[in-house]
C-alpha positions as CSV (number, residue, x, y, z in Angstrom):
1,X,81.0,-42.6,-22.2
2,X,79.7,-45.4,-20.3
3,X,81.5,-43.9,-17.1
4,X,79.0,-40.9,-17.7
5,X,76.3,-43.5,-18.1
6,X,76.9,-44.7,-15.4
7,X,77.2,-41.4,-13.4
8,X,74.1,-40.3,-14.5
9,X,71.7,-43.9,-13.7
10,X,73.4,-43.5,-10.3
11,X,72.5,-40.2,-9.7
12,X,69.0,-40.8,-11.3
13,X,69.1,-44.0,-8.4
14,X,70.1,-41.9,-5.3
15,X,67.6,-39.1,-6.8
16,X,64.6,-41.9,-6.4
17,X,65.5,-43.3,-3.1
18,X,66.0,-39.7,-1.4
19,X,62.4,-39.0,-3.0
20,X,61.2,-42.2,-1.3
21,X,62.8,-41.0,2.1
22,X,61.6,-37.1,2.0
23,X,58.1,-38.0,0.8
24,X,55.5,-40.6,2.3
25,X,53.1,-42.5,0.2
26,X,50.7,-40.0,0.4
27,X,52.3,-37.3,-1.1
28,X,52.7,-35.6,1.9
29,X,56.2,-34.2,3.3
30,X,58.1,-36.3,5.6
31,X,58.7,-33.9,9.1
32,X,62.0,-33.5,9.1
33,X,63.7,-34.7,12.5
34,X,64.9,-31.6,14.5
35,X,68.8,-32.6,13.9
36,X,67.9,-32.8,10.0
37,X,69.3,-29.7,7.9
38,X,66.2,-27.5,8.1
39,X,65.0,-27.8,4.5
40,X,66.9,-30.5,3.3
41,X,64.4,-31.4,0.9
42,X,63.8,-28.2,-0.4
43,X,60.2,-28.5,0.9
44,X,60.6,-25.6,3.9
45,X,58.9,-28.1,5.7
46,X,61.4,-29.1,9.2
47,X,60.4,-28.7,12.7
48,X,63.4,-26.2,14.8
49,X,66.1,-27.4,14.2
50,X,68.9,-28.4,17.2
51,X,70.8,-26.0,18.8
52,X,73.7,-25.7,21.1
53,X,71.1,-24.8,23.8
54,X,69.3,-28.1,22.6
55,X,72.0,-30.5,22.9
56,X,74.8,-28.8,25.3
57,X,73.9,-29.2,28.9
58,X,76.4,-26.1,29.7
59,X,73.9,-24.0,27.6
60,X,70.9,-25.0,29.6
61,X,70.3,-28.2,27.4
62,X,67.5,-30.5,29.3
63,X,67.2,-27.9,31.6
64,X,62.9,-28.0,32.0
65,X,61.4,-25.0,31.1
66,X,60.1,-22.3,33.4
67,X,56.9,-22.3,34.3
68,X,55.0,-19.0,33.3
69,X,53.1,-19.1,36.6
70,X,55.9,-20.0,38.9
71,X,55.7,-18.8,42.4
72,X,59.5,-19.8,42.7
73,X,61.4,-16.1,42.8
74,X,63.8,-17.2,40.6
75,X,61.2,-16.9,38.3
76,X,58.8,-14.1,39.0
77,X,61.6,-11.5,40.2
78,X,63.0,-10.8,36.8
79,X,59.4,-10.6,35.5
80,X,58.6,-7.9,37.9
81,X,62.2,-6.1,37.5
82,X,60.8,-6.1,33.6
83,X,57.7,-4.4,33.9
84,X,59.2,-1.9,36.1
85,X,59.4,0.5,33.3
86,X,56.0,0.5,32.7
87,X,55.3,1.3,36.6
88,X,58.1,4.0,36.3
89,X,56.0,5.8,33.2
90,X,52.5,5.3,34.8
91,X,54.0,6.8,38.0
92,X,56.1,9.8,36.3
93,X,52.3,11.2,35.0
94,X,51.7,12.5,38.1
95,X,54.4,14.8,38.7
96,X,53.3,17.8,37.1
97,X,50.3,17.1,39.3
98,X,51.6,16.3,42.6
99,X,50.5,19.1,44.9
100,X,48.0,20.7,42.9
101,X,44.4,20.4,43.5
102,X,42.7,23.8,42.3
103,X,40.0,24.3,40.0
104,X,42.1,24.5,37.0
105,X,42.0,20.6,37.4
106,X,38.3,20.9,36.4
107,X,39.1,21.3,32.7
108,X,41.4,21.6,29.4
109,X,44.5,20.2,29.3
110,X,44.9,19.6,32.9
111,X,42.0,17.5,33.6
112,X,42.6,15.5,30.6
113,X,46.1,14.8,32.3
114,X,44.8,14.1,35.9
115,X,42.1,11.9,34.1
116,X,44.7,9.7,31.8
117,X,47.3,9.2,34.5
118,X,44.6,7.7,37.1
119,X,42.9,5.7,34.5
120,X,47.0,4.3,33.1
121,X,48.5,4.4,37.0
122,X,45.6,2.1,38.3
123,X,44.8,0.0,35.2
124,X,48.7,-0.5,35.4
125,X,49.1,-1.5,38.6
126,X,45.6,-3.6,39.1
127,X,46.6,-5.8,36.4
128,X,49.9,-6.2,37.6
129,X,48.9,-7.0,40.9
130,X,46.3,-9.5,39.5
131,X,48.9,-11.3,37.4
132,X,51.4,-11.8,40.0
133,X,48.7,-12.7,42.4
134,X,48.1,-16.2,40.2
135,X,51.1,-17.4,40.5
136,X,51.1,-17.6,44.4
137,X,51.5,-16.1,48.1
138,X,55.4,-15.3,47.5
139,X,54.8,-13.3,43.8
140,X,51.9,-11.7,45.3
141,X,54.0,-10.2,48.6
142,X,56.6,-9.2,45.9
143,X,54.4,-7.3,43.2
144,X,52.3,-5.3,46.8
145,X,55.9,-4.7,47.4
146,X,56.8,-3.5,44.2
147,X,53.2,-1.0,44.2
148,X,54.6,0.1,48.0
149,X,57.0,3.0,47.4
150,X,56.8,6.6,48.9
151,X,55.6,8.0,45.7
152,X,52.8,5.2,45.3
153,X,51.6,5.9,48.9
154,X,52.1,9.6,47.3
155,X,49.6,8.8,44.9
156,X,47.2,7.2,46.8
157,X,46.9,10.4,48.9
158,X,46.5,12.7,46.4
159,X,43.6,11.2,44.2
160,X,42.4,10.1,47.7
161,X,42.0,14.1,48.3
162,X,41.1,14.3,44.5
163,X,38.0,12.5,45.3
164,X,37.4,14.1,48.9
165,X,37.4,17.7,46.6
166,X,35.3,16.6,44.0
167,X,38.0,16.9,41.0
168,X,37.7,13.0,40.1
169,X,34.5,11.0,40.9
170,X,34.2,7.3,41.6
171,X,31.8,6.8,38.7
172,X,34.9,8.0,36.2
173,X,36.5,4.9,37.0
174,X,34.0,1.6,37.0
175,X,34.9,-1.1,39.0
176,X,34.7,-3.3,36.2
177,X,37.5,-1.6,34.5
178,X,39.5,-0.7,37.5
179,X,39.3,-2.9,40.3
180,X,42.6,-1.2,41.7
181,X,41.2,1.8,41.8
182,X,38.1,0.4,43.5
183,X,39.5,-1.7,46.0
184,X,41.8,1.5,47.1
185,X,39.4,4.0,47.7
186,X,36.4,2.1,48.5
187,X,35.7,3.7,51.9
188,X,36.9,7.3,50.5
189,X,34.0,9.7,50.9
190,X,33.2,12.2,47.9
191,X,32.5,15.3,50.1
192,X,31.4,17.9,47.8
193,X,30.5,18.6,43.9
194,X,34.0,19.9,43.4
195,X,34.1,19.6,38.9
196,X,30.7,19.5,38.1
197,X,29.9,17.7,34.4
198,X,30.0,20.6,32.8
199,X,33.5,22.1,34.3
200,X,35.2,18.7,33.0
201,X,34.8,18.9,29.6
């Protein structure tokens, strides 16, 4: 009986001091220290807890973070070899196109293609080659490299002789939204009507 007693005023005890520990005089929760059990308290309030990566220097522990706009390769390369998908969709758009520059380009279906893959191939690639370009002279060589393949210079060509024929028009493609697309074909001529406003729609 008193052995229970006792049991119980001790628990009780150690009940009041962890109270004491979790919670400052305020009222407010204690921040747990990141090698605490997360939760200890019950509270849900704990920073991240320790890992092995944290505390194992063969897991990269102390190890200082990558900088996001690191000009070092070891950092941008896998960066670029991520996006690449994104290039590799933006790029596929013009397949069915490739080659053709008739009329049929004016409207429908087929200028609403021709339209969506200039507007995603050179939104794509001008931000990408803006992004790069902060980090410094080495990620920008890499990412003009990256936008340099037979099929871009492919590209190039043909909405260059897009424009030339009058089946896309500069002002289709503001500056503002598509510096890329700008800079590229800045001193490409628009020879004739080609689509007029009324053909595109």
């Amino acid at each position: 009986m008193i052995a229970a007693a006792a049991r119980t005023v001790g628990v009780i005890a150690l009940a009041a001091v962890a109270f004491v520990y979790v919670f400052e005089p305020g009222g407010t929760h204690r921040v747990l220290d990141p090698n605490d059990p997360i939760a200890a308290d019950g509270s849900l309030v704990a920073g991240r807890a320790h890992t092995i990566f944290d505390t194992n220097p063969a897991y990269g522990a102390f190890r200082p973070p990558a900088r996001s706009d690191s000009d070092d390769p070891a950092d941008f390369e896998p960066a670029i070899k991520r996006d690449r998908g994104w290039a590799e969709s933006d790029r596929a758009l013009f397949k069915p196109l490739l080659g053709r520059l008739d009329w049929s380009l004016c409207k429908g279906s087929d200028h609403a293609l021709l339209m969506m893959a200039v507007r995603n191939y050179y939104g794509t690639r001008g931000r990408e080659k803006h992004n790069f370009s902060l980090r410094g002279p080495r990620a920008t060589a890499a990412v003009e490299q990256e936008w340099s393949t037979p099929l871009d210079r492919q590209i190039d060509d043909y909405v260059r002789h897009a424009l030339h024929y009058g089946i896309v028009h500069k002002s289709d493609f503001p500056a503002k939204s598509y510096p890329e697309f700008a800079h590229v074909f800045a001193d490409t001529e628009e020879f004739g009507v080609g689509c007029g406003g009324t053909d595109m729609r």
